[in-house]
Every structure is written in structure tokens, then in C-alpha cells.
Wavefront OBJ file of the C-alpha trace (Angstrom):
o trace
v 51.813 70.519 90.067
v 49.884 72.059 86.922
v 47.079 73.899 87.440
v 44.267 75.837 85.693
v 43.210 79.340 86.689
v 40.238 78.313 88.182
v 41.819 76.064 90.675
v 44.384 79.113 91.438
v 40.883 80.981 91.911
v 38.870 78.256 94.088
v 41.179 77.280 96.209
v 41.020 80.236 98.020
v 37.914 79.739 99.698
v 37.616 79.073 102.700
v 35.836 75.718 102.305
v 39.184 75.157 100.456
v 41.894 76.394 101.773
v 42.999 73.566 104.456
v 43.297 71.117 101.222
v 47.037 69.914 101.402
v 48.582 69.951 97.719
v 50.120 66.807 99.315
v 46.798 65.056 100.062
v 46.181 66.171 96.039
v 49.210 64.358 94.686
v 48.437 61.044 96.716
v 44.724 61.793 95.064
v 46.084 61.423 91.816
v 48.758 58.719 92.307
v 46.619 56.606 94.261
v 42.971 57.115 94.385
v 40.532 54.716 95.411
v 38.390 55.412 92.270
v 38.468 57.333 89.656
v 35.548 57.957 86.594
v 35.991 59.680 83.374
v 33.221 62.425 82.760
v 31.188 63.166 79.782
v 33.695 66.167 78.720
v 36.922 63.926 79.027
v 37.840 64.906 82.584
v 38.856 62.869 85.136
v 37.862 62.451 88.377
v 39.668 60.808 91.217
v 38.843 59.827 94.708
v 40.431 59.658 98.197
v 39.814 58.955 102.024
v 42.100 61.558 103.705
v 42.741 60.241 107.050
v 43.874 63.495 108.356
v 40.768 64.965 107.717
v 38.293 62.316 107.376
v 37.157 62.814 104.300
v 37.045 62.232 100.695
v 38.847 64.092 98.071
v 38.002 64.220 94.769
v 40.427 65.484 92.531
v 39.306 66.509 88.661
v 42.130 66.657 86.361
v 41.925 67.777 82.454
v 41.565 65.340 79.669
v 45.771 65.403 80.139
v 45.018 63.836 83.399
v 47.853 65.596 85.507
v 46.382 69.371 85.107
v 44.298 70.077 88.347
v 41.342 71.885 87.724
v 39.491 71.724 90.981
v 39.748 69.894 94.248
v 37.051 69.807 97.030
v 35.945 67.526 99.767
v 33.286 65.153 98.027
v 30.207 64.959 101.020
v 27.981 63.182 98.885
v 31.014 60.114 98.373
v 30.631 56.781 99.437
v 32.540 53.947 99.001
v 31.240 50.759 96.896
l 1 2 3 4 5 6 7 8 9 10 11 12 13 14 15 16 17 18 19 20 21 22 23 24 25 26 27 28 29 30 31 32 33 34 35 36 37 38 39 40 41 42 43 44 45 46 47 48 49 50 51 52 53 54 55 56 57 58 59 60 61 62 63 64 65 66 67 68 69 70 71 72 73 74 75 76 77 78
């Protein structure tokens, strides 16, 4: 999985550091929305079971580089 140095860097919190790079790669295989934002990057969505939440995955413009990953509380589904 590419990855930026920032996601090397966040991911080490500890709000962060139970997120499964296998619940990332399902993110971006086979989210359940994704939006592109304002600066090209792209933002994808998933309900992780396990946890019982949503991930939300933003990728660079390239749209396989990971540049951060966090539970999304503030997600809903349409």
C-alpha cells in the first residue's frame, strides 16, 4: 500500500492505531461512497462491521496513495 508521510505520522495515534490496513484496502476497492475534494483528492467511505463504524479513506489525486484514514463520526449514509 502507498503511503504519504503524514499517514506514516497519524496513524500512530491512538485514535488511530486499531485501523486495520485491511479494512483500508476494502475502503478503497469497495466503498460505499466516495467524493472528489476541491484539491483533487479523493475520499472514500466504509461501514466496518468489525468496528461499527465508518471509514473514510483520502487518497491523492493518483487515487491509490493513502494520505490519511480515520473513523468518519459525523458520516451518515444517504
Amino acid at each position: 500500500m502507498k503511503n504519504t508521510q503524514y499517514f506514516l505520522f497519524v496513524k500512530q495515534r491512538p485514535d488511530r492505531e486499531g485501523i486495520k490496513e485491511e479494512w483500508i484496502l476494502d475502503t478503497i476497492s469497495n466503498p460505499s461512497k466516495t467524493a472528489r475534494q476541491s484539491d483533487g483528492r479523493i475520499r472514500k467511505w466504509k461501514y466496518i462491521e468489525e468496528a461499527g463504524k465508518y471509514l473514510r479513506v483520502i487518497l491523492l489525486e493518483d487515487g491509490e496513495t493513502v494520505h490519511n484514514a480515520f473513523f468518519d463520526r459525523s458520516h451518515k449514509e444517504e
